[in-house]
N, C-alpha and C positions, 0 to 999 in steps of 0.2 A: 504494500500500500504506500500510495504516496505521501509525501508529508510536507507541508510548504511550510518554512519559516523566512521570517522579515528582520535584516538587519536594519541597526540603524545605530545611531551617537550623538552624543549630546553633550557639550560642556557649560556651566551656567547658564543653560534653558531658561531660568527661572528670572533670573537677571535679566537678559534680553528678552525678554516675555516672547521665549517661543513656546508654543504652545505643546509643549510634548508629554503632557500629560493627557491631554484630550486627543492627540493624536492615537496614542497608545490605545484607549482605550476605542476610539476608529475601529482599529486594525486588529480588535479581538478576537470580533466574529472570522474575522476573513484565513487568519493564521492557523496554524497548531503551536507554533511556537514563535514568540517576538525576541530576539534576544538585542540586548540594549549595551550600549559602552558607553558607559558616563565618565568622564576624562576628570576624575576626584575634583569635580565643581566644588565649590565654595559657596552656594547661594542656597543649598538644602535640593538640589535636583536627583540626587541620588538617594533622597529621604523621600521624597516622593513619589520616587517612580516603583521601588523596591516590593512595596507590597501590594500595588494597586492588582497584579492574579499572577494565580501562578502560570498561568501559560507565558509571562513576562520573566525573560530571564538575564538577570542584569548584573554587570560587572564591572570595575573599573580598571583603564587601561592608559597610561600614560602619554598621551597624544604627541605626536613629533612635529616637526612644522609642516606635514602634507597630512595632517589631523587624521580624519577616521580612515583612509586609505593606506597609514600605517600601519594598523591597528588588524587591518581585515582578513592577513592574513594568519593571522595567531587567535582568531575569534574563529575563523574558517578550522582551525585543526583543532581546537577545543571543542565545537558548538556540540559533540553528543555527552560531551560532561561538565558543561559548563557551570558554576557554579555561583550563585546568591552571596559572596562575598566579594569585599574587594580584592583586586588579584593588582599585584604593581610585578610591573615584569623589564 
């Protein structure tokens, strides 16, 4: 069976009023799994996003200066154990 999940990242979402808490929950219905890389914001985005379901699976990852494009592939070779803490790599 197939299984679609949805990357995405965010660093002070919540500062820049992007809206990635309403997005997330968007793209609930549509996923089996969202996994999320919050880049250890400073504005509470990673308090936010962390328990809104568990089909939301969220980590933090130290963004470089080509941001979540660095990131994507160390989330790609994690994503079947990804884990609910933060991870600094």
């Amino acid at each position: 069976m197939l299984k679609l999940s949805l990357y995405t990242c965010v660093k002070d979402g919540l500062y820049y009023d992007y809206h990635v808490v309403d997005m997330l929950k968007h793209h609930l219905p549509l996923a089996d799994e969202i996994i999320v890389n919050e880049g250890f914001s400073k504005d509470g985005s990673y308090e936010a996003i962390k328990d809104i379901d568990p089909k939301i699976k969220s980590s933090s990852l130290r963004m470089g200066p080509f941001g979540c494009q660095q990131v994507a592939f160390s989330l790609q070779e994690s994503s079947k154990g990804i884990m609910h803490e933060r991870l600094v790599y």
